[in-house]
N, C-alpha and C positions, 0 to 999 in steps of 0.2 A: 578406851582412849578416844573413841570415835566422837562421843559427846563432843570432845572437847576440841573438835577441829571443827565445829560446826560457825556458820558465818555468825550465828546468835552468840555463842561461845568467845565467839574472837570481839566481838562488842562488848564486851565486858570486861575485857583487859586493859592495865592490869590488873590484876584478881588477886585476892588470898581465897581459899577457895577453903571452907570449914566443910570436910569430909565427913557426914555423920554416918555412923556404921551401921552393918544393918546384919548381917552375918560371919563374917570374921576380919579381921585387922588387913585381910589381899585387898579387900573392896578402898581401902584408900594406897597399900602399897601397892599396885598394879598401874597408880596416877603418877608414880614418882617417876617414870619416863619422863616427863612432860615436863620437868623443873632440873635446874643443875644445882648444884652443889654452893652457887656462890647466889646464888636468890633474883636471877637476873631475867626468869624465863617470864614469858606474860602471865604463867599460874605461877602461884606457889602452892600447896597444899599444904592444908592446917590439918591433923587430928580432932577429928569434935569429939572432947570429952566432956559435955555437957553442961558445967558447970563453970568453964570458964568465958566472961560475959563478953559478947561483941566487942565492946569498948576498949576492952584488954587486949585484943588481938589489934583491932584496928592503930590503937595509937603505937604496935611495932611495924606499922606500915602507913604509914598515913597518907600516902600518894597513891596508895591500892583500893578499890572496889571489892565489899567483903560481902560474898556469897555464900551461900549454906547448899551443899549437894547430898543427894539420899542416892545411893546406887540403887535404889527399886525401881528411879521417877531416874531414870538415866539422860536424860531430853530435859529436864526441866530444872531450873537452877532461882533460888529464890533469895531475896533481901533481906529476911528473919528466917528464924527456924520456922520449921513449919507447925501446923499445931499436932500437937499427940493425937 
C-alpha cells in the first residue's frame, strides 16, 4: 500500500490503476484497501488481463488518469504497459 501514498502517487489521481500480475491474484487484491465499493476513492484498481486495450478501460472512466502497475517495480508506475 505504501507505493501508493507516495506524494508521486497522489499526482496522479484520479487513477484507474491497471494491476498487472506478477505472482498471484493478492498482488492486486492486497490494493483493494485503497478503493471503496462505490468507485469514489482517488485509485480505483483494474485487473490487467492483458488483452483488454487501454481504450476500453479508459472510456469507463474518462475523467481518470490510466496507469499500468507491476508489483516488482512497486515505486514506479507508467503510461503504457511496459515492454515484455
Amino acid at each position: 500500500l505504501l507505493p501508493f501514498q507516495t506524494e508521486e502517487a497522489k499526482a496522479l489521481t484520479p487513477a484507474i490503476v491497471v494491476v498487472h500480475i506478477q505472482d498471484t491474484w493478492t498482488d492486486y487484491g492486497a490494493l483493494l484497501d485503497l478503493q471503496d465499493p462505490w468507485l469514489t476513492t482517488p485509485f480505483i484498481f483494474a485487473f490487467g488481463q492483458g488483452g483488454v486495450p487501454d481504450a476500453a478501460i479508459k472510456a469507463d472512466f474518462p475523467n481518470r488518469r490510466l496507469i499500468h502497475y507491476y508489483p516488482d517495480e512497486p515505486y514506479t508506475f507508467y503510461e503504457h504497459p511496459r515492454e515484455k
